[in-house]
VEXKOLZA-412061 format. One record per residue (C-alpha): residue number from 1; x, y, z. Coordinates in Angstrom, 2 decimals, m for minus. Example, Ala and Ser with C-alpha at 12.3 -4.5 7.8 and 13.67 -1.06 7.14 Angstrom:
pos=1 east=12.30 north=m4.50 up=7.80
pos=2 east=13.67 north=m1.06 up=7.14
//
This chain:
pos=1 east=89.90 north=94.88 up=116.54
pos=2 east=89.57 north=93.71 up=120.32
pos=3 east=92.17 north=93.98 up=122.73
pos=4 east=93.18 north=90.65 up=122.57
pos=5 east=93.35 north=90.19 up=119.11
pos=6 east=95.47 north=93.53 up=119.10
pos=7 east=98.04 north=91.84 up=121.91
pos=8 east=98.33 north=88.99 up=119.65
pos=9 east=98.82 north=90.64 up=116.85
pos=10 east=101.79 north=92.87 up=118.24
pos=11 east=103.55 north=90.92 up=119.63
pos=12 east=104.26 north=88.82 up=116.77
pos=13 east=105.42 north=91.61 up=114.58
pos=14 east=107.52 north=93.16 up=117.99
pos=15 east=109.55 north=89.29 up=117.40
pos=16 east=109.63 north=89.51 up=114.28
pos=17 east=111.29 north=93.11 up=114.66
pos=18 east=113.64 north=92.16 up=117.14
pos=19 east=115.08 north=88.48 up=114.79
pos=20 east=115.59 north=91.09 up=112.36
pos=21 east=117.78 north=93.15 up=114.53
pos=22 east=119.84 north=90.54 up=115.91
pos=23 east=120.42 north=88.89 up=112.09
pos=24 east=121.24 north=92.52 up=110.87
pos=25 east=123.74 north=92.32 up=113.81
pos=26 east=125.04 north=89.22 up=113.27
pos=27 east=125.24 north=89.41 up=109.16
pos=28 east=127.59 north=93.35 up=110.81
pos=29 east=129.76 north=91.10 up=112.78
pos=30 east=130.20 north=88.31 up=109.82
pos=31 east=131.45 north=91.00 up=107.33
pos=32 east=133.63 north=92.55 up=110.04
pos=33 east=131.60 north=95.47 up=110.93
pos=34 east=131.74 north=96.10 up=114.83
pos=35 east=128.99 north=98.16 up=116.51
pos=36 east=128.83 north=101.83 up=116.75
pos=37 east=131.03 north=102.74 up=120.01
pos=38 east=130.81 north=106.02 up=121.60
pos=39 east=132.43 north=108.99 up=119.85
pos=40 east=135.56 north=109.76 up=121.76
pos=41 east=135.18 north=113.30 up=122.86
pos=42 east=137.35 north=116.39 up=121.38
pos=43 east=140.63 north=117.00 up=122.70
pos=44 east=140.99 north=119.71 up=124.81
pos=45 east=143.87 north=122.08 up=124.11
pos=46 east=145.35 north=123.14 up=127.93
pos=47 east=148.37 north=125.95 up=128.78
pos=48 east=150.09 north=127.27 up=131.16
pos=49 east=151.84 north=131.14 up=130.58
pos=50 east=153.38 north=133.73 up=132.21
pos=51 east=152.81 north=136.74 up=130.26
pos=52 east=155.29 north=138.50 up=132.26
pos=53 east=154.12 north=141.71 up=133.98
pos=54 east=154.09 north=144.68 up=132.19
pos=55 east=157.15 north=147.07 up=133.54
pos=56 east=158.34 north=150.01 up=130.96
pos=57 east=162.03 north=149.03 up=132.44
pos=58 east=161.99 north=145.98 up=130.33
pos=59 east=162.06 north=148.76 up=126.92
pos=60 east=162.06 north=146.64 up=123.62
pos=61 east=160.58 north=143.46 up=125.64
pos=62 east=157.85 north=145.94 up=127.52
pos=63 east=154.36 north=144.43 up=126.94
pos=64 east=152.58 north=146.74 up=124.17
pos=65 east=155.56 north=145.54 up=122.17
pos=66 east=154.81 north=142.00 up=122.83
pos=67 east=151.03 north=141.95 up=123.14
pos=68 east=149.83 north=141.46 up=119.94
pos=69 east=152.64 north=138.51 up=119.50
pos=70 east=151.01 north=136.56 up=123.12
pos=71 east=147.61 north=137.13 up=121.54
pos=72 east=148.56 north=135.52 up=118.26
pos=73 east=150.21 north=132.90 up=119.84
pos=74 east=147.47 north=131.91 up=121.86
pos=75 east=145.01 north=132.16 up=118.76
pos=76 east=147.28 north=130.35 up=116.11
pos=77 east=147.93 north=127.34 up=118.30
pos=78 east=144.80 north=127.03 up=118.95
pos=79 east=144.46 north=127.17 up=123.29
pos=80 east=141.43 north=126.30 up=124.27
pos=81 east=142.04 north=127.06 up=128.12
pos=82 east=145.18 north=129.00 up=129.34
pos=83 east=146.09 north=129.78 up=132.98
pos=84 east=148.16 north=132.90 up=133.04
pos=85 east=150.75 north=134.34 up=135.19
pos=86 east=151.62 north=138.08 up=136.11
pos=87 east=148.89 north=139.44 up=134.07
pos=88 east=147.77 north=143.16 up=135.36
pos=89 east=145.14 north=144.32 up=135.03
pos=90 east=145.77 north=146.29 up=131.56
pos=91 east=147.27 north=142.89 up=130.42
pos=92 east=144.31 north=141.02 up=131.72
pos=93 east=142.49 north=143.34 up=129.63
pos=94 east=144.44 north=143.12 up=126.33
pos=95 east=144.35 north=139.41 up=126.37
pos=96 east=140.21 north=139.39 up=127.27
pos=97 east=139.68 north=141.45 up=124.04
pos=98 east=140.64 north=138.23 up=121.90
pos=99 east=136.90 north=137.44 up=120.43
pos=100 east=135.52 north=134.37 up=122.07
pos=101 east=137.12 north=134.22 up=124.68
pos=102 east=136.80 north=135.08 up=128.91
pos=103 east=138.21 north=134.61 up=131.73
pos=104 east=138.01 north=134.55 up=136.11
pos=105 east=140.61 north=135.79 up=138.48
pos=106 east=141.15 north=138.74 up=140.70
pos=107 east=143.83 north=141.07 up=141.92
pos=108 east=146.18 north=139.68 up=144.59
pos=109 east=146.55 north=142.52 up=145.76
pos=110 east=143.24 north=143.51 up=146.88
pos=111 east=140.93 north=140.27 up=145.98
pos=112 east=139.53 north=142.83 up=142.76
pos=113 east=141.39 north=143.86 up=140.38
pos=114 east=145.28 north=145.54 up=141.58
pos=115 east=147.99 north=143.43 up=141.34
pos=116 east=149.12 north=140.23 up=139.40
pos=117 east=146.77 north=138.38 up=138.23
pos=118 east=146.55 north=133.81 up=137.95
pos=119 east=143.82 north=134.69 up=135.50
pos=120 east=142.34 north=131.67 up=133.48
pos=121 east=141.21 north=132.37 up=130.27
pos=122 east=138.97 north=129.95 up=128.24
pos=123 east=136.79 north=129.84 up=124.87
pos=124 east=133.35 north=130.93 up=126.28
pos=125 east=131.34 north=128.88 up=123.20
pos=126 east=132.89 north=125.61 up=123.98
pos=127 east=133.12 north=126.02 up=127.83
pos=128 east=130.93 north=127.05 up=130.57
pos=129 east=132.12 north=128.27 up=134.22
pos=130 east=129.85 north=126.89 up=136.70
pos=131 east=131.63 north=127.89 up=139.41
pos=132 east=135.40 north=129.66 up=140.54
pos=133 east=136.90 north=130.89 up=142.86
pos=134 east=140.78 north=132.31 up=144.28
pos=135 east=142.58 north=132.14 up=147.44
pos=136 east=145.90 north=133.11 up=148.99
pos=137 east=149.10 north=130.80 up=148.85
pos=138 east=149.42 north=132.01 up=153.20
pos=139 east=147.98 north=130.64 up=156.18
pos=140 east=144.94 north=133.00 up=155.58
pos=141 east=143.69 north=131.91 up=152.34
pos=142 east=140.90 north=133.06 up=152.38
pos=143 east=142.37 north=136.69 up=152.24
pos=144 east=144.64 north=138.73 up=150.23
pos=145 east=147.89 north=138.32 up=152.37
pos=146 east=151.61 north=136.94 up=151.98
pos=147 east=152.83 north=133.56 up=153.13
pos=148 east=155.35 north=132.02 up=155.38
pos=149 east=158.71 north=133.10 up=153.75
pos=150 east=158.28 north=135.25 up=151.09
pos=151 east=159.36 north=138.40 up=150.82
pos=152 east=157.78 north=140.63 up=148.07
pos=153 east=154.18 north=140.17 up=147.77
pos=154 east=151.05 north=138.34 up=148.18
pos=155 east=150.63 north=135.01 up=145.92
pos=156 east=147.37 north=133.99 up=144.34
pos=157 east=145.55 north=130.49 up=142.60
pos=158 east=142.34 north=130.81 up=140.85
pos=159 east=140.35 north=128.21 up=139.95
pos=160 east=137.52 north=127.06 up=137.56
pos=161 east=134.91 north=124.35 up=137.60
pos=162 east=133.85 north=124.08 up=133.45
pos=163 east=131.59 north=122.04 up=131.81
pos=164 east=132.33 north=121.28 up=127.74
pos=165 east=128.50 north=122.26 up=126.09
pos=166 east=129.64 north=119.69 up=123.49
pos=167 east=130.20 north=116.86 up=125.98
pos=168 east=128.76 north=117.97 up=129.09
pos=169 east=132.01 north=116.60 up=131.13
pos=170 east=132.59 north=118.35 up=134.35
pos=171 east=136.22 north=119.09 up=135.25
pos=172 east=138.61 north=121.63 up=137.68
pos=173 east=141.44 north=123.62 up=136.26
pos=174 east=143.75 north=125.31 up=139.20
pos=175 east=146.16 north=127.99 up=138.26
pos=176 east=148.71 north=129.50 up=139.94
pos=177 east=152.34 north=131.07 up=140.55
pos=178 east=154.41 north=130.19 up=143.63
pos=179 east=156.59 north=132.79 up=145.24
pos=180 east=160.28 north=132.98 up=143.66
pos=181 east=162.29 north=133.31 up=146.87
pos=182 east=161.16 north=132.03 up=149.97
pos=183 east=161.84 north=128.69 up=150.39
pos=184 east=159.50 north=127.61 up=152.90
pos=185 east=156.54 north=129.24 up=151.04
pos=186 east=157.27 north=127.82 up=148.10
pos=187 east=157.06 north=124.15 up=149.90
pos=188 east=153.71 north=125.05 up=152.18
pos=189 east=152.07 north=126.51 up=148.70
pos=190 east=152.23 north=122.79 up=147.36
pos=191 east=150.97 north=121.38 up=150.38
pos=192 east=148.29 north=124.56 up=150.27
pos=193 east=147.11 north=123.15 up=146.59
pos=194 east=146.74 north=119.77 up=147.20
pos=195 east=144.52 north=120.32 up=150.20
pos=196 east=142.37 north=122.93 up=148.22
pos=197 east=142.19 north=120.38 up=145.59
pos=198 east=140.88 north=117.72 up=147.35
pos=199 east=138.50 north=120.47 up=148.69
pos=200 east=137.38 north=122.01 up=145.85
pos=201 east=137.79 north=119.85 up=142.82
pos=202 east=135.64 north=116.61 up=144.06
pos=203 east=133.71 north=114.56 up=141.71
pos=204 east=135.57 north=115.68 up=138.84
pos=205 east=138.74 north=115.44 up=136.88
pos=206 east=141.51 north=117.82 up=137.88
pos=207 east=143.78 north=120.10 up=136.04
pos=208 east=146.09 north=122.27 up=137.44
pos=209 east=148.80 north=124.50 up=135.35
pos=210 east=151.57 north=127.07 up=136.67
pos=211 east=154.33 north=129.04 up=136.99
pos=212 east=155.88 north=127.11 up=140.05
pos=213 east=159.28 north=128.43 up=140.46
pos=214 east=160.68 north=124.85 up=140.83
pos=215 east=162.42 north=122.73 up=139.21
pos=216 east=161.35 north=118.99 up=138.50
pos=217 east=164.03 north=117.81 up=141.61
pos=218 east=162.46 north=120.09 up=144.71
pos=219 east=160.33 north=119.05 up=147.16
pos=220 east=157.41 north=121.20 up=145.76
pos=221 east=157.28 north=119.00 up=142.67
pos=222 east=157.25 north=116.21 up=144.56
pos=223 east=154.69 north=116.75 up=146.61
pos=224 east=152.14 north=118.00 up=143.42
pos=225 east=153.21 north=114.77 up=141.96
pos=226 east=152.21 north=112.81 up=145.30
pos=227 east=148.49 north=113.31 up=143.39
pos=228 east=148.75 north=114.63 up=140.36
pos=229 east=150.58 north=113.40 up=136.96
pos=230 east=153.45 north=115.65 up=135.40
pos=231 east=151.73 north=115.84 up=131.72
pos=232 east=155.52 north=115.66 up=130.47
pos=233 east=155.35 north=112.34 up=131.70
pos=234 east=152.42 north=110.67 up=130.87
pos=235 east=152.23 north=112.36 up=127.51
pos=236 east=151.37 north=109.18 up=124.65
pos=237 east=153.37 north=111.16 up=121.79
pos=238 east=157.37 north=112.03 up=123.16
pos=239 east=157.73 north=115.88 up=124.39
pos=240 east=158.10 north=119.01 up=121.86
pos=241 east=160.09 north=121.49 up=121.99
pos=242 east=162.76 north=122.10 up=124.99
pos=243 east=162.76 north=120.89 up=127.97
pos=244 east=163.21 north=123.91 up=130.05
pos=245 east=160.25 north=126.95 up=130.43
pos=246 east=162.05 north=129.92 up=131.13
pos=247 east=164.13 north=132.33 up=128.56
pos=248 east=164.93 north=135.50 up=130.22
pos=249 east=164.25 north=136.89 up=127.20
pos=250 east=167.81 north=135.68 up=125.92
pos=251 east=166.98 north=134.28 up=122.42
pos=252 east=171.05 north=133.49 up=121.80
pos=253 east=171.18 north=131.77 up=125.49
pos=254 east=168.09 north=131.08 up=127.15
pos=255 east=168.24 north=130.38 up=130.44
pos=256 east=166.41 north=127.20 up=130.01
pos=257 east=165.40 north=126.29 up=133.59
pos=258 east=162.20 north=124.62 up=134.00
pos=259 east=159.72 north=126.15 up=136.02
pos=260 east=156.28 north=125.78 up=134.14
pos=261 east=154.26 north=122.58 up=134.66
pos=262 east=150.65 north=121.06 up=133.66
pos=263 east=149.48 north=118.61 up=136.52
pos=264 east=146.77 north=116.20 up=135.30
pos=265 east=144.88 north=113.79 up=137.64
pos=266 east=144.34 north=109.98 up=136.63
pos=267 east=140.99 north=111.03 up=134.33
pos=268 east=142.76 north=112.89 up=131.97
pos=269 east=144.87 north=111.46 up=129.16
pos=270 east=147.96 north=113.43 up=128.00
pos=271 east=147.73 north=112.88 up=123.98
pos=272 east=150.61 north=115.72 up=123.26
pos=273 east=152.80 north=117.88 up=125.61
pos=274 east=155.22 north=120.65 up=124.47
pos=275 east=156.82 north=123.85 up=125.13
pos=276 east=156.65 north=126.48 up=122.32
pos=277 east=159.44 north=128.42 up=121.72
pos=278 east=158.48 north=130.76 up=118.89
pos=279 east=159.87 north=133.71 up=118.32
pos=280 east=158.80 north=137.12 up=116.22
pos=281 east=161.69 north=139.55 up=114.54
pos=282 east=164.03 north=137.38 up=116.63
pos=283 east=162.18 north=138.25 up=120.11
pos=284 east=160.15 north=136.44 up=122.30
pos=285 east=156.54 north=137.09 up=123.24
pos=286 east=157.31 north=136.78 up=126.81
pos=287 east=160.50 north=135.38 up=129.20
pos=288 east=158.60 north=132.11 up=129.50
pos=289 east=157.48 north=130.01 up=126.89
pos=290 east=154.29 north=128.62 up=126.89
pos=291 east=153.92 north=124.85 up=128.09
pos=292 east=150.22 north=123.34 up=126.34
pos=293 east=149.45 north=119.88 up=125.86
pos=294 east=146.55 north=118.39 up=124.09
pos=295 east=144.17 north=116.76 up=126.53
pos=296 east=140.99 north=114.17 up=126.73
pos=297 east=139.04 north=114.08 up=130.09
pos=298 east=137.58 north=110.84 up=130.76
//
């Protein structure tokens, strides 16, 4: 056959192939059957913990009595990515031994491993890290060093730039733990993360969980919330669980204040929000309780 007969020929059948297309769609449509849409991507399940440090003063509450409840905790309700708080290094440790899972952070102490940790662990066959980093909550940043006010110690954030192998979305999750007495530092440290947010986490969605040290009235809040979207707020089913983070390890009278948060950025939709308050042999796994939500990034 010549090439012009062969032109003629396809392009015939190519029409013919295409009518039967568009009357396959139409005959879909008739009968109520709507085109395929895209698959709306797995919810991500996002916390926020502070593991509290571990200190032998604390006796039946000391960490290797707790550390197999935070690690079972974590596994049964099924945390995808958690951004810890207080975590030493032994702790860091314990908690990276869970199968599947890893995690970045340093020491803020020395910028390697001494000191507190704002470790974020994640499942390492669902997510890849393709890039992290820390820095100070100071006016030196970029250096292991205490800021403005406080009194006790150096503060740290660590953050994580993932990508979902299932999806291959792109988004940031900042972690952190603002100082607990000085006033001033805990304002600048706000001001601190939203500038290394809009430095760090461009082109993607943001998350960003913590132990703040705030409650929802102070300043600090306020100005996270300037940018970012209180996932209590915005979640589409009501809140579980109480409203308030911290327990002192009082399982008769918590303390109840609210401290804990999950910030979210416009791309991510809030599906669930809650605040676990399980227990084990009436104790508590730690003197916070775990704030998670359930999460789609757009």
């Amino acid at each position: 056959m010549n090439e012009r007969l062969s032109c003629r020929v396809a392009r015939p059948r190519q029409s013919l192939l295409r009518g039967v297309l568009h009357a396959v769609v139409l005959v879909g449509i008739a009968l109520g059957v709507a085109p395929a849409r895209a698959a709306t991507p797995p919810a991500i399940g996002i916390a926020t913990y502070n593991l509290r440090l571990n200190v032998a003063s604390d006796g039946a509450n000391a960490w290797p009595q707790r550390r197999d409840a935070v690690r079972a905790l974590i596994r049964f309700h099924e945390f995808d990515i958690v951004g810890t708080q207080e975590g030493r290094p032994d702790q860091i440790d314990d908690l990276a031994a869970m199968p599947g899972f890893a995690y970045v952070g340093v020491g803020r102490d020395d910028g390697r491993r001494a000191g507190e940790h704002s470790a974020i662990f994640y499942r390492s066959a669902r997510f890849a890290v393709e890039a992290h980093g820390d820095f100070w909550l100071s006016e030196t940043p970029d250096r292991p060093s205490m800021g403005w006010d406080a009194k006790c110690c150096n503060r740290i954030a660590t953050w994580a730039k993932f990508r979902d192998r299932g999806t291959g979305r792109r988004f940031f999750v900042f972690n952190v733990h603002f100082d607990h007495e000085g006033v001033e530092a805990r304002r600048q440290s706000a001001r601190l993360m939203l500038r290394k947010i809009r430095e760090i986490g461009t082109g993607a969605p943001v998350i960003c969980t913590g132990d703040f040290n705030s409650t929802p009235d102070s300043e600090q809040v306020a100005t996270m919330k300037s940018i970012l979207r209180d996932a209590r707020d915005v979640s589409v089913e009501p809140a579980y669980g109480p409203v308030g983070t911290f327990n002192d390890f009082k399982l008769e009278a918590p303390v109840r204040e609210r401290i804990d948060y999950i910030f979210v950025d416009a791309h991510v939709d809030v599906l669930k929000y809650g605040v676990l308050d399980d227990s084990n042999d009436g104790r508590y796994p730690s003197d916070h309780w775990p704030v998670v939500a359930r999460i789609i990034v757009r």
